[in-house]
N, C-alpha and C positions, 0 to 999 in steps of 0.2 A: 434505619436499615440500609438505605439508599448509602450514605455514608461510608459505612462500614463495608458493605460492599468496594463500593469504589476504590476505599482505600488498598485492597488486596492489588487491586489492579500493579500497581508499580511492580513488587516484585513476582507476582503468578506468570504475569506475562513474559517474563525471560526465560523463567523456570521452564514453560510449560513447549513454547518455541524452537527448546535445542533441537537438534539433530545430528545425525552421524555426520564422520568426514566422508568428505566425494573425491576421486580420480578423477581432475578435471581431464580436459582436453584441449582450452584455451592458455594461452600464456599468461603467468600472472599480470597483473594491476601496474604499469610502468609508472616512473616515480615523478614526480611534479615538473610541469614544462612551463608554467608561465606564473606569473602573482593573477589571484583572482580579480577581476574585475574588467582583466584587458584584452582586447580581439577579438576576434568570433569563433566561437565553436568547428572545429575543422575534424576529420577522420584521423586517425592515426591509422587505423589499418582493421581489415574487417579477415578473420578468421570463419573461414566455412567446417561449421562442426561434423552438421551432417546435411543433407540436399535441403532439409526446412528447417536446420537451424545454425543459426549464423553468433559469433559475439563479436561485437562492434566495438571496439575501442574510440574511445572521442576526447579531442582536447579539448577541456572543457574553459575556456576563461573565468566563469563563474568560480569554478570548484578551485581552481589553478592546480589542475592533476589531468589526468588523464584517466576517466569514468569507463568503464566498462558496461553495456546493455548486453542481453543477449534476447534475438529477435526469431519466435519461430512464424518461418511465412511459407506459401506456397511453394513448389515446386516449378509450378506454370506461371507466365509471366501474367498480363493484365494487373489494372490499378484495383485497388482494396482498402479499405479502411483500416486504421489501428487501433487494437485494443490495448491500452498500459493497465497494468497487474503490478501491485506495490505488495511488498513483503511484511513480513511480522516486524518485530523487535530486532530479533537476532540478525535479518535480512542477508542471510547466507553467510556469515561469518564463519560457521561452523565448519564451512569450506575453502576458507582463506580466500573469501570477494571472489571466487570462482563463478558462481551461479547464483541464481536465487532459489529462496526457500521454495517455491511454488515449482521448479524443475526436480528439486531432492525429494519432496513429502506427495506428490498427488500425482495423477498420473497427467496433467495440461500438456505435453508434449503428445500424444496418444489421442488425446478428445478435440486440439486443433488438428490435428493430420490432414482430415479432408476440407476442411471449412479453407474459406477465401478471404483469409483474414489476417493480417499481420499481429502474432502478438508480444510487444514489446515488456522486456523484463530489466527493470535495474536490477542491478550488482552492487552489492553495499548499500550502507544509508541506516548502519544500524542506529537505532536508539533515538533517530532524525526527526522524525516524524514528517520527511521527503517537506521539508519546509526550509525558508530562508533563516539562518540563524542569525543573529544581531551579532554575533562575536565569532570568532575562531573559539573553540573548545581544547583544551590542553589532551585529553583523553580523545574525543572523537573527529577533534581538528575543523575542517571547515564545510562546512555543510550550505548548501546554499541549493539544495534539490529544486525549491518550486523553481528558479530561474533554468536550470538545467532543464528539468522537466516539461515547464511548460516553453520554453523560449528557443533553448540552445536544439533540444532533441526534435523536435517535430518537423523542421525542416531535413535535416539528414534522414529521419526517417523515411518520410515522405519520396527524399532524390533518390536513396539508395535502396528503398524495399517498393517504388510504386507502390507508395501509399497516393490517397487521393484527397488526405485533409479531412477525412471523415472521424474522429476520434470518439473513443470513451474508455471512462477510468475503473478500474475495479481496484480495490485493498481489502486484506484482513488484518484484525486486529489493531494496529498502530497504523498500518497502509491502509484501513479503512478511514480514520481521522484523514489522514494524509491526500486521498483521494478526495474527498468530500471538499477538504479545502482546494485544492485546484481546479475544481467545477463550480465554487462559489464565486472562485477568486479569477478565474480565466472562464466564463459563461460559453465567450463566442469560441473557446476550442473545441469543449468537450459537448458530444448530445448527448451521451449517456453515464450516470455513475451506478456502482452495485459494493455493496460495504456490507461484510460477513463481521460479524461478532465485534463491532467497533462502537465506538463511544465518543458519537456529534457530535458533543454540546459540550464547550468551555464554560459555560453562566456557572454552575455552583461550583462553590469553592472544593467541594469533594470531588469535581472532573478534574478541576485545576491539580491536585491534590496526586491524581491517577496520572495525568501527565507528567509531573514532575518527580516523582516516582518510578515510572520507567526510565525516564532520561540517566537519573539520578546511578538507579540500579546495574546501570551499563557504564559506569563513570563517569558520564558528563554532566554539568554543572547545568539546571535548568535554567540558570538567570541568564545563564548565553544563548538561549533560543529567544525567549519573546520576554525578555525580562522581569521585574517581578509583578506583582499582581493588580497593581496600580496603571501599569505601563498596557497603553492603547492598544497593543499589537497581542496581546490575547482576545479581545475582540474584533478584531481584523479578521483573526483566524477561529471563529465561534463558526463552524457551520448552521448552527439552529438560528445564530441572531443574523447573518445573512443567505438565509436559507431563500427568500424573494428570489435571487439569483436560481434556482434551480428549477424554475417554473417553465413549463417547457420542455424539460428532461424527462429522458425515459430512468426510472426511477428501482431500483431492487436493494431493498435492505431485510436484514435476516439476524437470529438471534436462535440460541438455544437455551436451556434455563439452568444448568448447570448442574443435573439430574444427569448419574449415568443413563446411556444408552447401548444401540448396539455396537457401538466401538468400544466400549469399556467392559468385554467379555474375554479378554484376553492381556496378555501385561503387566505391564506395571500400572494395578487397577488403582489399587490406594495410591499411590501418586497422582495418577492421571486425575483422580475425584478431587482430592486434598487441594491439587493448583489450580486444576481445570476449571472445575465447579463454582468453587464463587468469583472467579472470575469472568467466566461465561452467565453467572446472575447476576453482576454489574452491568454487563451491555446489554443487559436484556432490559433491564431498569432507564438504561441511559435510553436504548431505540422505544422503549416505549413515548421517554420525556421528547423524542425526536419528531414524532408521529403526529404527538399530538400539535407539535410544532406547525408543522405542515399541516394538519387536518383546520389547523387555524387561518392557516394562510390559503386553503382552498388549493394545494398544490398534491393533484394526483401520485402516488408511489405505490409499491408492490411494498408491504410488511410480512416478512414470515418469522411468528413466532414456534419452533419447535416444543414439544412437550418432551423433550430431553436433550440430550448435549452436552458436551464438555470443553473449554475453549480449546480445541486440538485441531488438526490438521485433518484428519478425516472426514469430518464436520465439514471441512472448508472444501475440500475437493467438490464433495458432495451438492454443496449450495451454486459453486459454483456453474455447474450443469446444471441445476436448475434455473441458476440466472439466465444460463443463455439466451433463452429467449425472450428478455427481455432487451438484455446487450446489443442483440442480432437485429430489433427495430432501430434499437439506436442508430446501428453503424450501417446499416441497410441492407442488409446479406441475408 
């Protein structure tokens, strides 16, 4: 069952991710300024959207492009912690690298307004899994997110939003994996992670199976991420098999069981169930095999399992307010 499940994964999760185009208000994504690997990360230029939200363009040496974040923070000055929110699959694609999906689908622009918090959002990184790839990709080209993410961004954030070093990561779905590994893989940045409807653990061949399958399903070729299945750096990046690292952390992980609920009273029902559904019963299988991971290792976390749910963006907003206050010990606020 576990299997079978899983293997839905590759293509439910594109499926169920889209969303409409958006009317940005930033300038598109400028075209490639340096080869990846050389210099240091520097501003290209910071567009103010609106008084708490900003998009930051960054040369990225990593990426060798020019990244696009968009950061919503205070209005008032004083330092603050930052919270990074990593996207779906489609990771705003939908809007030509404009925004992210978590600005399009939920209302997080509205529920940070008052809090004293910066919270940073990539743009783009579809199908990535916000991880270093071993190769450039013909289709999704060069992906090199955790050095970005953890290395290149947290300094500019920090100069240019009064941040004060204090971080924690949240993802849904793909940016749940995504997150998880750069809390595993980076301990002393982040205090806190929170991962909606995502899927830890690389150890069975049917996780590996669900990874390669969404890469796959978006174009790109999975043996350019962590190569094939022999090759070390799928366990590198197993958050259950270095999960030790999270000991210490303030912990929220959440699942629904892919049972309409009350989001699926409206729509496109029979779709929303047909992709939603067993793909939202695969990470519910997978956070279960997470938990008990952790319940082995004696490392305290918040598990919610809902008695419904569908892998959809509703679901996500929703968890997300509820994580907060977990998030909110993390970062101190």
């Amino acid at each position: 069952m576990r299997r079978e499940a899983l293997a839905a994964i590759g293509l439910a999760v594109s499926l169920t991710l889209m969303g409409p185009a958006f009317t940005a208000v930033a300038d598109p994504v400028p075209a490639p300024v340096a080869p990846p690997g050389s210099g240091v990360a520097s501003v290209d230029k910071i567009v103010p959207l609106t008084d708490t939200r900003s998009a930051v363009f960054i040369n990225s040496p990593a990426m060798g492009r020019v990244v696009q974040v968009q950061v919503l923070h205070p209005a008032g000055g004083g330092s603050r912690p930052s919270l990074y929110l990593l996207d779906g699959v489609s990771a705003g694609a939908e809007s030509d690298f404009r925004e992210s999906t978590w600005t399009q689908k939920t209302d997080v622009v509205q529920f940070f307004a008052d809090k004293k918090v910066n919270v940073v959002l990539p743009v783009g990184g579809t199908a990535s899994y916000y991880t270093d790839w071993q190769q450039p990709d013909p289709t999704l080209g060069v992906n090199k997110w955790e050095t970005f993410l953890a290395d290149e961004l947290p300094p500019i954030i920090d100069k240019n939003f009064s941040g004060n070093g204090v971080n924690a990561v949240a993802g849904v779905s793909m940016g749940a994996m995504g997150a998880a590994n750069l809390v595993t893989r980076h301990p002393q940045l982040y205090r806190g992670l929170a991962a909606y409807s995502g899927c830890l653990d690389n150890t069975q061949p049917s996780s590996r199976d669900s990874v390669r399958g969404t890469v796959a399903f978006k174009g790109g070729n999975p043996a350019n991420m962590w190569g094939p299945d022999t090759d070390p750096a799928w366990t590198a990046h197993d958050p259950s098999v270095n999960a030790e690292a999270l000991r210490g952390k303030q912990i929220y992980i959440s699942t629904g069981n892919g049972l309409p609920g009350p989001y699926e009273i409206s729509g496109d029902i029979a779709s929303t169930i047909a992709v939603g559904g067993p793909l939202e019963a695969a990470a519910n299988l997978c956070t279960q095999t997470f938990q008990q991971r952790l319940t082995h290792l004696a490392i305290p976390a918040t598990f919610i399992y809902r008695h419904f749910g569908t892998h959809s963006w509703p679901y996500w907003q929703d968890e997300l307010r509820t994580s907060w206050p977990v998030l909110k010990s993390a970062l101190g606020v």
